[in-house]
Structure formats: structure tokens, C-alpha cells
N, CA and C atoms as a LAMMPS dump frame, in Angstrom:
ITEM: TIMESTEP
0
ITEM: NUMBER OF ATOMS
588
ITEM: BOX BOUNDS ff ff ff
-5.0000000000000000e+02 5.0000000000000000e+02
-5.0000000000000000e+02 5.0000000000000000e+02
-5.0000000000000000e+02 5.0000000000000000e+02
ITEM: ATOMS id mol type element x y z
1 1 1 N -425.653 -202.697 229.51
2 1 2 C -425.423 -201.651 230.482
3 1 3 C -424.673 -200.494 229.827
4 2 1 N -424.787 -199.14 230.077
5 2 2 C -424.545 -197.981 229.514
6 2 3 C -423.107 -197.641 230.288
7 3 1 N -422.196 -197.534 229.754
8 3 2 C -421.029 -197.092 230.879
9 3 3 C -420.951 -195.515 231.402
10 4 1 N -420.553 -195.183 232.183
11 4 2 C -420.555 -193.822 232.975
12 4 3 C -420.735 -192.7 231.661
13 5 1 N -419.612 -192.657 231.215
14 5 2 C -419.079 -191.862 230.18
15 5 3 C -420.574 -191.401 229.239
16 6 1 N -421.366 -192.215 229.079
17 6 2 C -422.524 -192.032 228.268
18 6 3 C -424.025 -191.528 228.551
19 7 1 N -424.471 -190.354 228.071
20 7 2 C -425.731 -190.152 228.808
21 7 3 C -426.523 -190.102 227.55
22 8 1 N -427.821 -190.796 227.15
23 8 2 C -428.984 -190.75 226.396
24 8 3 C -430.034 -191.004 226.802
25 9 1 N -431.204 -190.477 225.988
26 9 2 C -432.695 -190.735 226.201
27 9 3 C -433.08 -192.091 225.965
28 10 1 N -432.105 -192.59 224.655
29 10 2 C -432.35 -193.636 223.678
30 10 3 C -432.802 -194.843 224.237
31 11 1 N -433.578 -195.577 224.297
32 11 2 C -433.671 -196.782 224.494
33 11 3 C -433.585 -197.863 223.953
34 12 1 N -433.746 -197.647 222.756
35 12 2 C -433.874 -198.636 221.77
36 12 3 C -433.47 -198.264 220.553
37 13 1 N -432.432 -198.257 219.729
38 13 2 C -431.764 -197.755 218.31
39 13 3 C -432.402 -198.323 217.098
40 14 1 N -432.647 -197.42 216.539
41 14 2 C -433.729 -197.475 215.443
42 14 3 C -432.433 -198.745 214.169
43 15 1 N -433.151 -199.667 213.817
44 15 2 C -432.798 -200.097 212.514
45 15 3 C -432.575 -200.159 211.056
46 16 1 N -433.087 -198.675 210.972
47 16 2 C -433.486 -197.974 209.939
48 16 3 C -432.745 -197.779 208.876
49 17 1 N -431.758 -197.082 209.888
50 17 2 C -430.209 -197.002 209.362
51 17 3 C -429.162 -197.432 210.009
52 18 1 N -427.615 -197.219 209.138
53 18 2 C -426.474 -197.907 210.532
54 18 3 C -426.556 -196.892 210.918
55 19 1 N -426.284 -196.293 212.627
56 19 2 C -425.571 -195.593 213.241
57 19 3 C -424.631 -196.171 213.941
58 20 1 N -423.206 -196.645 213.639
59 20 2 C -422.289 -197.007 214.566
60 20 3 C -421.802 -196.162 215.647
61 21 1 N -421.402 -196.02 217.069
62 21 2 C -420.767 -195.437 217.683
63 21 3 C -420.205 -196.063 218.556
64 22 1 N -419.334 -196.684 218.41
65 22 2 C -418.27 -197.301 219.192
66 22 3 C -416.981 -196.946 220.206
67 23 1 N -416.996 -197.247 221.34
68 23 2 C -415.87 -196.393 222.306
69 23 3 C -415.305 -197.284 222.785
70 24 1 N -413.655 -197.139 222.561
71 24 2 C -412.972 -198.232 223.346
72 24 3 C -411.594 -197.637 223.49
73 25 1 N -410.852 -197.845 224.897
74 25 2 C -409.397 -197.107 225.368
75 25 3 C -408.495 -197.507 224.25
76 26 1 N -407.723 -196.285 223.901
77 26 2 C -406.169 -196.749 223.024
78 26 3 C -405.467 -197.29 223.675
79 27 1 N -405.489 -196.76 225.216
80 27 2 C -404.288 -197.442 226.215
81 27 3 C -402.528 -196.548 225.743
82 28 1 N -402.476 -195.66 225.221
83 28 2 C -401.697 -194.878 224.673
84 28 3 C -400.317 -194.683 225.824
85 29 1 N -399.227 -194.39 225.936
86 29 2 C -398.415 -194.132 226.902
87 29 3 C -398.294 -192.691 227.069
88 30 1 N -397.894 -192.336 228.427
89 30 2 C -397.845 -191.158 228.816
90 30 3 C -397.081 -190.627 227.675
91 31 1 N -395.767 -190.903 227.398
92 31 2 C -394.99 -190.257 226.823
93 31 3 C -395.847 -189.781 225.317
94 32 1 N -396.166 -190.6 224.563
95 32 2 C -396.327 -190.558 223.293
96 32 3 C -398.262 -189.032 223.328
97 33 1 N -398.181 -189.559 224.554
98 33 2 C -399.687 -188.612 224.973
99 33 3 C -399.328 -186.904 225.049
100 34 1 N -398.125 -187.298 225.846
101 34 2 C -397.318 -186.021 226.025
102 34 3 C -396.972 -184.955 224.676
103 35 1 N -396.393 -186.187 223.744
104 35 2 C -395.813 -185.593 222.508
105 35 3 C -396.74 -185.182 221.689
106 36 1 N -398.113 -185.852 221.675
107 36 2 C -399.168 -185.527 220.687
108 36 3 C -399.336 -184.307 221.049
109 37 1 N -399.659 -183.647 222.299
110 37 2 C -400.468 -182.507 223.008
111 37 3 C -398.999 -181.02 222.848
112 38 1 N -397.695 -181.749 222.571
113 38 2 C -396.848 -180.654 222.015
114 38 3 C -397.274 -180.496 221.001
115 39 1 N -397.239 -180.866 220.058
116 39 2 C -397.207 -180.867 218.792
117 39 3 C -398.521 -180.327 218.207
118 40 1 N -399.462 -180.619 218.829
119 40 2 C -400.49 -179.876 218.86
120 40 3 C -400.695 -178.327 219.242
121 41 1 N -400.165 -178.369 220.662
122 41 2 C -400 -177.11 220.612
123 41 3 C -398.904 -176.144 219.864
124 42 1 N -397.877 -177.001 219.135
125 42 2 C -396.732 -175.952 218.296
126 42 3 C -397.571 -175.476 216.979
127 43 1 N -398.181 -176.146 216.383
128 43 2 C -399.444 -176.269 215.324
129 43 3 C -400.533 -175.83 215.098
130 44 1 N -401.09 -174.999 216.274
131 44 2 C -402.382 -174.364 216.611
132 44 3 C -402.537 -172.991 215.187
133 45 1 N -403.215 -173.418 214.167
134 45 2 C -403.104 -172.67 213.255
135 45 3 C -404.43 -171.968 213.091
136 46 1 N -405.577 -172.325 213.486
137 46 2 C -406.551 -170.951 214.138
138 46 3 C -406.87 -170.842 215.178
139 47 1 N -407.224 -169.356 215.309
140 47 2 C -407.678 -168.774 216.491
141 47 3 C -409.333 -168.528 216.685
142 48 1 N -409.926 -169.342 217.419
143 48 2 C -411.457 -169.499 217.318
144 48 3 C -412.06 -167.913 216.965
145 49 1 N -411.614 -166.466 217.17
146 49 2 C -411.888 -165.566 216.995
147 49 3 C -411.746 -164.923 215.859
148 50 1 N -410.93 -165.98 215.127
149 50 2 C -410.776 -165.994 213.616
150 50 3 C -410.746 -166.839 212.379
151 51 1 N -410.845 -167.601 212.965
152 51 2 C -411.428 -169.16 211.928
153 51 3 C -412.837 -169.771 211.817
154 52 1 N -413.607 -168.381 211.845
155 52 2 C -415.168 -168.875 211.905
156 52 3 C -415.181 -169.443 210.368
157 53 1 N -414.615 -170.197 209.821
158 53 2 C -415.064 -170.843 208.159
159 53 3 C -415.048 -172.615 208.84
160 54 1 N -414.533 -172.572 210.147
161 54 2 C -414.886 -174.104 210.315
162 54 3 C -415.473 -174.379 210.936
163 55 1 N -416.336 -175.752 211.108
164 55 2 C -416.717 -176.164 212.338
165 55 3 C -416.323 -176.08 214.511
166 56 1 N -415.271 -175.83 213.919
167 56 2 C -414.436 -176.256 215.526
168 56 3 C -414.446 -174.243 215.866
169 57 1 N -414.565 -174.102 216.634
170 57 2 C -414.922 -172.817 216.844
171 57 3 C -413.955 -172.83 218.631
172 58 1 N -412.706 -172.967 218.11
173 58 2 C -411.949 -173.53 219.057
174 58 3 C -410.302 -173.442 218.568
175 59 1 N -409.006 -173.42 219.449
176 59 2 C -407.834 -173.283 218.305
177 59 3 C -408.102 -174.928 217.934
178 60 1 N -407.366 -174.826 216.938
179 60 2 C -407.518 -175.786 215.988
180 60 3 C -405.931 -176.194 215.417
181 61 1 N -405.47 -177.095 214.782
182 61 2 C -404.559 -177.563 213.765
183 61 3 C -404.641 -178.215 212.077
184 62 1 N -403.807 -177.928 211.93
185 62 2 C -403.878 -178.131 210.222
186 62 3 C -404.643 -179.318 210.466
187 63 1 N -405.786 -180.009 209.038
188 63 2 C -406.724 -180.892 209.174
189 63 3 C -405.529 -182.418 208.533
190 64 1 N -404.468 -182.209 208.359
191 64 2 C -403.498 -182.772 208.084
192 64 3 C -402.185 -183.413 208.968
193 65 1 N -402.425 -182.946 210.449
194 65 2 C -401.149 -182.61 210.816
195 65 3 C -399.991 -184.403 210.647
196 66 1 N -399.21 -184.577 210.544
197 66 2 C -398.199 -185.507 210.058
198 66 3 C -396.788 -185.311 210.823
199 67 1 N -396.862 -185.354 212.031
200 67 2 C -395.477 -185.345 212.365
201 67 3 C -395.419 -186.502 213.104
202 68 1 N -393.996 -187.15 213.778
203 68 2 C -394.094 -188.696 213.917
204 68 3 C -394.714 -189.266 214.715
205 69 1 N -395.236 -188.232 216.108
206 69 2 C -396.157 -188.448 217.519
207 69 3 C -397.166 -188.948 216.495
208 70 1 N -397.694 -187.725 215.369
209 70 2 C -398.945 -188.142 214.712
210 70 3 C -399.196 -189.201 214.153
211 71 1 N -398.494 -189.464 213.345
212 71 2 C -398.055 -191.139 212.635
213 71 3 C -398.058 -191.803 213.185
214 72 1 N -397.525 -192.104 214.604
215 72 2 C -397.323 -192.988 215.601
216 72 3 C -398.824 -193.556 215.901
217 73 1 N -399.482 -192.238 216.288
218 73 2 C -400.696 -192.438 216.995
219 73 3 C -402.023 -193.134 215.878
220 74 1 N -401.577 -192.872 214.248
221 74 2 C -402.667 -193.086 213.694
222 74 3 C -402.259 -194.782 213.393
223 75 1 N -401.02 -195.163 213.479
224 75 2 C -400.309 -196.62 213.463
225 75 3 C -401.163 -197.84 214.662
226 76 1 N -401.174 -197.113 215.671
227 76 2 C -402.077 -197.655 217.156
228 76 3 C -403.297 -197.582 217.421
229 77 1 N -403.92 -196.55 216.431
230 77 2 C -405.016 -196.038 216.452
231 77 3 C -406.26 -197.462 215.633
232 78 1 N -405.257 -197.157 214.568
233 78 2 C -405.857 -198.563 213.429
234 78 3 C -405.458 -199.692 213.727
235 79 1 N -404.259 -200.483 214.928
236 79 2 C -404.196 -201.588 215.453
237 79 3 C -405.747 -201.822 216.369
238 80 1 N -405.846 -200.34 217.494
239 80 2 C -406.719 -201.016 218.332
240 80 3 C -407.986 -201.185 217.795
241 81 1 N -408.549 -200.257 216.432
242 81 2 C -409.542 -200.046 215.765
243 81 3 C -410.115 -201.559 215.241
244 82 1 N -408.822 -202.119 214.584
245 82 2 C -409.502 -203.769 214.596
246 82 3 C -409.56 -204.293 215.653
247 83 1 N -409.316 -204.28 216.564
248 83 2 C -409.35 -205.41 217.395
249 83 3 C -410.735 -205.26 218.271
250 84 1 N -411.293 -203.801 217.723
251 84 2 C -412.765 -203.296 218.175
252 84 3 C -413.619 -203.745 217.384
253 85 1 N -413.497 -204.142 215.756
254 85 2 C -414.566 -203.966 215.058
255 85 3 C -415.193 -204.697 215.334
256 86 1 N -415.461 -206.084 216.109
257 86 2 C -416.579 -206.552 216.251
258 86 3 C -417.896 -205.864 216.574
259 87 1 N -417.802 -204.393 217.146
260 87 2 C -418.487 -204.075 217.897
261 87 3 C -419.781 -202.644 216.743
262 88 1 N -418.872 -203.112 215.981
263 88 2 C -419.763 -202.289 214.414
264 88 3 C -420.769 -203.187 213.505
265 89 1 N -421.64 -202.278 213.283
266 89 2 C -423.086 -203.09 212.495
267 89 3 C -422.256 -203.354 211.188
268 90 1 N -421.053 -203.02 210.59
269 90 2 C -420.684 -203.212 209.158
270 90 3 C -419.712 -204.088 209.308
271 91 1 N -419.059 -204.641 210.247
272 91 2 C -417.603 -205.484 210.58
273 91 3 C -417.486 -205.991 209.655
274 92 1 N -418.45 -207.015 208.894
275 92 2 C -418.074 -207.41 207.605
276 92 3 C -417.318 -206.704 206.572
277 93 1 N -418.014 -205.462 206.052
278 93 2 C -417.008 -204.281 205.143
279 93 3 C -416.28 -204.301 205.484
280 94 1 N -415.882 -203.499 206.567
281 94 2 C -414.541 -203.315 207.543
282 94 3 C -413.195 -204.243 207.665
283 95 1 N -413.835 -204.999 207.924
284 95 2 C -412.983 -206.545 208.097
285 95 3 C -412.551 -206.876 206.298
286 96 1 N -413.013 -206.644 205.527
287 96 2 C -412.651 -206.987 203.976
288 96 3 C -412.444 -205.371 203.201
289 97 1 N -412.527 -204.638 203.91
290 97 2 C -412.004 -203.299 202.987
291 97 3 C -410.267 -202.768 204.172
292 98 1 N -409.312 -202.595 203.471
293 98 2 C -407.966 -201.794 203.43
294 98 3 C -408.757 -200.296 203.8
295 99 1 N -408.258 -200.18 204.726
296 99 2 C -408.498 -198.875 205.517
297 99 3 C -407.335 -197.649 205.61
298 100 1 N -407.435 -196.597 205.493
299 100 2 C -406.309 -195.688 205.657
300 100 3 C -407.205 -194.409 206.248
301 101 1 N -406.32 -194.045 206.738
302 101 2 C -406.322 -192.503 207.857
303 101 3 C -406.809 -191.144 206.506
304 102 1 N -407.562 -190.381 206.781
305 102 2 C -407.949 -189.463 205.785
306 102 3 C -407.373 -187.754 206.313
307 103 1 N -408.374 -187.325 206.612
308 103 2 C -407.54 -186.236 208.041
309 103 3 C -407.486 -186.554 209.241
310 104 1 N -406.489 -185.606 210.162
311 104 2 C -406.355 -186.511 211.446
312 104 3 C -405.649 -184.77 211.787
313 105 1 N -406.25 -184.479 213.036
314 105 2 C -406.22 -182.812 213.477
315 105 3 C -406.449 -183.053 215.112
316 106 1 N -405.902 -181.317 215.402
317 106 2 C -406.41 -181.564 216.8
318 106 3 C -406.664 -180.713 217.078
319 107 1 N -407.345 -180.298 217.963
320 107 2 C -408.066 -179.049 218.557
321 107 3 C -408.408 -179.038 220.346
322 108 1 N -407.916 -177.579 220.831
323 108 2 C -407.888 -177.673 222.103
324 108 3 C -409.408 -176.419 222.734
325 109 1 N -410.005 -177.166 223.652
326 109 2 C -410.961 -175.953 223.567
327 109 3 C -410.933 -175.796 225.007
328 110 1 N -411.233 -174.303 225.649
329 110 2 C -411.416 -174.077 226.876
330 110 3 C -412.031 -172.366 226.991
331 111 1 N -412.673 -172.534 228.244
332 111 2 C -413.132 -171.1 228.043
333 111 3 C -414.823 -171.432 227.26
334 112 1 N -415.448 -170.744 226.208
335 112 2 C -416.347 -171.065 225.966
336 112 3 C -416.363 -171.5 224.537
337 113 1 N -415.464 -171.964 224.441
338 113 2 C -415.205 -172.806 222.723
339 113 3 C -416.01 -173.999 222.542
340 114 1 N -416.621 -174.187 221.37
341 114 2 C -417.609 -175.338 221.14
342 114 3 C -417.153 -175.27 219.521
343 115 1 N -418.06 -176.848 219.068
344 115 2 C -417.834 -177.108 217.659
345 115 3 C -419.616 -176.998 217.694
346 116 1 N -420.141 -176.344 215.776
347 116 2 C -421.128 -176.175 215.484
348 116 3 C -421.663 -177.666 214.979
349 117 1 N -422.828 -178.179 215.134
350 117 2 C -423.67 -179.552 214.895
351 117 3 C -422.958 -179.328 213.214
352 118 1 N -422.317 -180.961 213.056
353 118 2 C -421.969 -181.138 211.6
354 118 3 C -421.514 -182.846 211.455
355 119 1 N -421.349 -182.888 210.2
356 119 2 C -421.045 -184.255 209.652
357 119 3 C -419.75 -184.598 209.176
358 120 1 N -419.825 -185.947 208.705
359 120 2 C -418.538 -186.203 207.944
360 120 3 C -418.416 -186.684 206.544
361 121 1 N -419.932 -186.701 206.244
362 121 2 C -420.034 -187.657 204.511
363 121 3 C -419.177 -186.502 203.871
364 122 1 N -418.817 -187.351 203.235
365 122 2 C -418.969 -188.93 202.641
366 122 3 C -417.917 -189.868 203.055
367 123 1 N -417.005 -189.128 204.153
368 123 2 C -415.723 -190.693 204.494
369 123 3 C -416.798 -191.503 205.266
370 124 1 N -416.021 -192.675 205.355
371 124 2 C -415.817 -194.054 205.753
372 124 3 C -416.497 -194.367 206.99
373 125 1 N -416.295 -194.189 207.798
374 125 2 C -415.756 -193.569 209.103
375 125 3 C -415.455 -192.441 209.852
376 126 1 N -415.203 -192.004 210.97
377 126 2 C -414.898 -190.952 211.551
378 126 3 C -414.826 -191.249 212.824
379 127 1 N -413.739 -190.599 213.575
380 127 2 C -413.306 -190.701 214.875
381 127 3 C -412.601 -189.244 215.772
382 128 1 N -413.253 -189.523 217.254
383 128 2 C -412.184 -188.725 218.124
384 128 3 C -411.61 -189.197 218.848
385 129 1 N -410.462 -188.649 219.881
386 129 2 C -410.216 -189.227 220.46
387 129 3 C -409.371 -188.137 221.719
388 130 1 N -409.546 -188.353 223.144
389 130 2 C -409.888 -187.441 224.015
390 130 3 C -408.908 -187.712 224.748
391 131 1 N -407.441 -186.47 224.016
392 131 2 C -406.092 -186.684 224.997
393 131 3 C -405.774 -186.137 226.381
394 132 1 N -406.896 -184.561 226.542
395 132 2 C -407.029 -184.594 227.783
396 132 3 C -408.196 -183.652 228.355
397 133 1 N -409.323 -183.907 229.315
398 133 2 C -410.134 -183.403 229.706
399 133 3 C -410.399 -183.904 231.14
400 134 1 N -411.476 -183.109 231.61
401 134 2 C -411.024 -183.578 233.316
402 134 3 C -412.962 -183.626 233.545
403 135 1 N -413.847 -183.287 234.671
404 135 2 C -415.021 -184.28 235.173
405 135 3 C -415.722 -183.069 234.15
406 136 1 N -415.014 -181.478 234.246
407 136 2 C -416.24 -180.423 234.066
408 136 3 C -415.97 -180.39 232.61
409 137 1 N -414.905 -181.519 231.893
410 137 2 C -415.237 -181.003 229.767
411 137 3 C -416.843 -181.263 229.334
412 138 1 N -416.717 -180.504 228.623
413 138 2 C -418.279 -180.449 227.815
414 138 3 C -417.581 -182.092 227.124
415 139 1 N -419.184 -182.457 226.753
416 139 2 C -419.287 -184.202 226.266
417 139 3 C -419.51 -183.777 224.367
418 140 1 N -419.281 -184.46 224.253
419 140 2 C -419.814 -184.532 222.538
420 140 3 C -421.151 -185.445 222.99
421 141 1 N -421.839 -184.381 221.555
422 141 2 C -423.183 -184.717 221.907
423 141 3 C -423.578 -185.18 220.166
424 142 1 N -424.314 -186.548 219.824
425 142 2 C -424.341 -187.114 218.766
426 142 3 C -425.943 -187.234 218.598
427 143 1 N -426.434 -186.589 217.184
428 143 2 C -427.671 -186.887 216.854
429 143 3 C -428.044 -187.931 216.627
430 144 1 N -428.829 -189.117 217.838
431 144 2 C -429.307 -190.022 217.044
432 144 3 C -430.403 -190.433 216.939
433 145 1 N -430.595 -191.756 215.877
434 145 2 C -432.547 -192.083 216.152
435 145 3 C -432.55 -193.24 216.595
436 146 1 N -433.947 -193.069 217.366
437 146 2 C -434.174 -194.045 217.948
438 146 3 C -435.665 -193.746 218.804
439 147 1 N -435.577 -194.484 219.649
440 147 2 C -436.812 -194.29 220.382
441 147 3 C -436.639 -194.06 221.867
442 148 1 N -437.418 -193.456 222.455
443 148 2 C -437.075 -192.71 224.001
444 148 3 C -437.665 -193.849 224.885
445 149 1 N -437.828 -193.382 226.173
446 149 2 C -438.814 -194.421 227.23
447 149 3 C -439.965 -194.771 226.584
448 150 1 N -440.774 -193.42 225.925
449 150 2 C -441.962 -193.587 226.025
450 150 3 C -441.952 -194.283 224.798
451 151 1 N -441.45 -194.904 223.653
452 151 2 C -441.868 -195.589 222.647
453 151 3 C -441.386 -194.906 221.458
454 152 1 N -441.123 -193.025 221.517
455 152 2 C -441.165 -192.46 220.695
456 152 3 C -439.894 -191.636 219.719
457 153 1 N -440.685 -192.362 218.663
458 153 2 C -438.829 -192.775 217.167
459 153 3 C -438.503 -191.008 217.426
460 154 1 N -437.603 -191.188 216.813
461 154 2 C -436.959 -189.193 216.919
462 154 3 C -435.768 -189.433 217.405
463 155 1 N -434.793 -188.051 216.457
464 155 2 C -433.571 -188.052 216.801
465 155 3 C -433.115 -187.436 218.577
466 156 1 N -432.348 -188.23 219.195
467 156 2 C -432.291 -188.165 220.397
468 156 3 C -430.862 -187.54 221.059
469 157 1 N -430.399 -186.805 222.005
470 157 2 C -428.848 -186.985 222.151
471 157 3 C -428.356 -188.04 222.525
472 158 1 N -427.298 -188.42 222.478
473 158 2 C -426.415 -189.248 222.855
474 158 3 C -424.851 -188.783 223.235
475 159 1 N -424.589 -188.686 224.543
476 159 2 C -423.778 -187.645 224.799
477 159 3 C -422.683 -188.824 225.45
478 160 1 N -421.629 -188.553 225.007
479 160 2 C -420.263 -189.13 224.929
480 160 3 C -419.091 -187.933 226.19
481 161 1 N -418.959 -188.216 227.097
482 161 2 C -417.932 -187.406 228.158
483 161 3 C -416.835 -187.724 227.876
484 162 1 N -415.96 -186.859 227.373
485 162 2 C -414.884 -186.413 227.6
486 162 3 C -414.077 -187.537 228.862
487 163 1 N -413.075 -189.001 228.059
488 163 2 C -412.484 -189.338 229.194
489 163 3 C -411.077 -189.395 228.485
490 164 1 N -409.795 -189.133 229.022
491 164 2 C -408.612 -189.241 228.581
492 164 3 C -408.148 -190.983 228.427
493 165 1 N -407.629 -190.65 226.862
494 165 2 C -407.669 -191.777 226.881
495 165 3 C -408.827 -192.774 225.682
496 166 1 N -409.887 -192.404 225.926
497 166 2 C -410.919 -192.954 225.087
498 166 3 C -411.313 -192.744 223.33
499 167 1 N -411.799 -193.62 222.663
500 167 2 C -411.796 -192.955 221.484
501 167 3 C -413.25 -193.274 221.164
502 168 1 N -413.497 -192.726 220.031
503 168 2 C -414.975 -192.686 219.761
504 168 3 C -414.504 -192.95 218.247
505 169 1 N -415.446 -194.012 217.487
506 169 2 C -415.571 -194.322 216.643
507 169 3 C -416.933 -194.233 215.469
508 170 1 N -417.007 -193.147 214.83
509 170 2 C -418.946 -193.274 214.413
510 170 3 C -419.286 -193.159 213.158
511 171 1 N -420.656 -193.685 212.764
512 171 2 C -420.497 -193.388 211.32
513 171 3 C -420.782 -191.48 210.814
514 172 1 N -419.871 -191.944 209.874
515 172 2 C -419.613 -190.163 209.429
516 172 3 C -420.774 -189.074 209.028
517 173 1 N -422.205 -190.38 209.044
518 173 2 C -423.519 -189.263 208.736
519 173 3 C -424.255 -188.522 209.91
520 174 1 N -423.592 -189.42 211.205
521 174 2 C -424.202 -188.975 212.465
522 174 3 C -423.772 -187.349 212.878
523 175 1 N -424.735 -186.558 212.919
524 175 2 C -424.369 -184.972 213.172
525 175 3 C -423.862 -185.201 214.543
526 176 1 N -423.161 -184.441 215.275
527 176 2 C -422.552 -183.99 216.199
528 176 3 C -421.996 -182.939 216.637
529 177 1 N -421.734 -182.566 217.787
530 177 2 C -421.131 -181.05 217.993
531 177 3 C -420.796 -180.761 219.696
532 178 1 N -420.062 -179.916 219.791
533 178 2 C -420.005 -179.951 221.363
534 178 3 C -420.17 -178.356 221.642
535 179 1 N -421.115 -178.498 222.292
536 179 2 C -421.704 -177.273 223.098
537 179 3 C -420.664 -176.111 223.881
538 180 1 N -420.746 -174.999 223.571
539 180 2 C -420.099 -173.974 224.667
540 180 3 C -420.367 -174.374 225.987
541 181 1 N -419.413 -174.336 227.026
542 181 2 C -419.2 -174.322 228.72
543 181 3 C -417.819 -173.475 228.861
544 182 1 N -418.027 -173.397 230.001
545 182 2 C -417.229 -172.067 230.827
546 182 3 C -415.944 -173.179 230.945
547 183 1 N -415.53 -173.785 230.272
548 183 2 C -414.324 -174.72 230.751
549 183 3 C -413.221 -173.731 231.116
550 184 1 N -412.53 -174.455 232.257
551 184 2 C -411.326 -173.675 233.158
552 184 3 C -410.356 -174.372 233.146
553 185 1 N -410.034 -175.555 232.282
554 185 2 C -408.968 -176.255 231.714
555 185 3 C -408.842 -176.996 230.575
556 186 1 N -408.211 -176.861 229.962
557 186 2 C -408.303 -177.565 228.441
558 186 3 C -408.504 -179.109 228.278
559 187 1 N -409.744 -178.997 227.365
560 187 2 C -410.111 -180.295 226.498
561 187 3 C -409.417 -180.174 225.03
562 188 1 N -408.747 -181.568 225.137
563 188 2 C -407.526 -181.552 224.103
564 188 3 C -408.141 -182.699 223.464
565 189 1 N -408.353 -182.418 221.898
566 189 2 C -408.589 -184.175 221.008
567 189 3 C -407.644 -184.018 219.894
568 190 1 N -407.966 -185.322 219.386
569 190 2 C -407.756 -185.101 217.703
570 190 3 C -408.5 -186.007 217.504
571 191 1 N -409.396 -185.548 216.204
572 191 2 C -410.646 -185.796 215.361
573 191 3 C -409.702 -186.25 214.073
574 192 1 N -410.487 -187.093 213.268
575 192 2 C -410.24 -187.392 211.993
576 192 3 C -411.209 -188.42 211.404
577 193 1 N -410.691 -188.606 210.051
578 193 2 C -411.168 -189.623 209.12
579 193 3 C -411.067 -190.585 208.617
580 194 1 N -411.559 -192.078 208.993
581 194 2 C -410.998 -193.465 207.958
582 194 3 C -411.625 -193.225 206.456
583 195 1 N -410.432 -193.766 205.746
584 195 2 C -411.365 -194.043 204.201
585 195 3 C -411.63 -195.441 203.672
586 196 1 N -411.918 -195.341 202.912
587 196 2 C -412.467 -197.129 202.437
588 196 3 C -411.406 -197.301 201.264
């Protein structure tokens, strides 16, 4: 069964290649939720009207940021991350490779801010995770393959909604991007990278 949060054509996921995409709650506390979304906003180091050299076309934060909310969160992040991996085509790797945090950023978008379709090779891994958005955030939308109703293979969307709280876990070759909408309250994440 598909949970709310998820809308695709896909019916059937091609074997071809891995595409992992895994979603499961941090369960995070208000407080520590609170502190991420300061710190984020004290940090906002472009202005989507002037940082067209990145993907996130949105304010943004250093692709580094490291202060202790941040640390905190990437400490809980990689507790709940194992206790998910069953739910990955590689668990084996995973489960026998030492994992560490690569970049770890955040970015707030509202108004008509979107990120342009892009990747993550060559890390490990790659993750978001969605500190605050409400019914009308634009969804991340993930290129994948597979096959539709009618039988037919082709890359498909797979669209992931915006729930506070949730994280998304995927492999780093899957393109993705989130579309411009007229948002009238801020969608707040932080995106980053596992390494092997």
C-alpha cells in the first residue's frame, strides 16, 4: 500500500537498477526542531535572486552547516537511518560499511522558489528531510523507472509531499527537483549526504 504522502504512475519498479527511496519519521522534538529552523535561518547565505550557480533556487545555507542543533540532528538522523535499513535493496553494504554525514544544509523555499532536476553521484546515499511544510508545499518529485498501468518501462514521477517530520532516504543517481508553486508559507528542509 502507497502511503498518503506519495503520488506515482509506477506500478511496478524496474530491476534494472537500485533505486532506493526510503521514508521513515525521525520523531525529532519540538525543541531541537525549533533550534534547527533558527539556525537555519541565522545562516541563510544565498539569496535565490542571486545564487543561480546552484541547484536550490531558493535561500539556502552553507552546504556544511555544523552547529550543535546540526550535529545533534545528524547524531539521530544516522541512529534512525539504521534502524530503517532493512527497507533498502543494498542493506547488506550498508549494514557492513561505517557511514558518515558528507554535506548536510538547509534551505527554506516560499513564494515561487523551486530546486532545478539534479543528482548526487557519486556519494553514497542522499537524504532530505522536511522540518516544516503545511498541505499546499510543493512535493519533491523523483525520476524513476519503472513501468506505468499500462505495462510501459520509462522514467516515471514519483512524488514525495512535504510532511514535517519525515525523511527521505535515496540513492544519489535518482534525479530530482521540486517544482515552482505560489507557496504562502515556508517549506523548510535540510538535504545532505551519506558517504561510504
Amino acid at each position: 500500500m502507497i502511503p498518503d504522502f506519495i503520488e506515482t504512475e509506477i506500478v511496478e519498479h524496474s530491476n534494472s537498477f537500485q533505486q532506493d527511496i526510503v521514508c521513515f519519521d525521525l520523531n525529532l522534538t519540538q525543541r531541537l526542531r525549533d533550534r534547527l529552523y533558527t539556525d537555519i535561518k541565522q545562516d541563510i547565505l544565498f539569496d535565490p535572486r542571486t545564487a543561480m550557480q546552484t541547484n536550490v533556487k531558493s535561500f539556502m545555507t552553507d552546504c556544511h552547516l555544523n552547529t550543535p542543533a546540526f550535529v545533534r540532528f545528524q547524531h539521530l538522523f544516522r541512529d534512525e537511518f539504521y534502524k530503517n535499513v532493512e527497507s533498502f535493496v543494498n542493506k547488506s553494504t550498508i549494514k557492513s560499511t561505517p557511514l558518515e554525514m558528507g554535506g548536510c544544509w538547509g534551505a527554506i523555499y516560499k513564494g515561487k522558489s523551486f530546486t532545478t532536476f539534479h543528482d548526487h553521484n557519486p556519494n553514497f546515499l542522499s537524504f532530505i528531510y522536511y522540518l516544516k511544510s503545511d498541505e499546499n508545499s510543493s512535493p519533491t518529485t523523483f525520476k524513476v523507472y519503472g513501468k506505468n498501468k499500462d505495462g510501459v518501462e520509462g522514467f516515471y514521477d514519483f512524488k514525495v509531499k512535504p510532511v514535517p517530520d519525515l525523511a527521505v532516504v535515496f540513492s544519489p543517481w535518482i534525479r530530482h527537483g521540486v517544482l515552482a508553486a505560489n507557496e504562502k508559507t515556508e517549506r523548510v528542509i535540510i538535504a545532505g549526504n551519506i558517504k561510504a
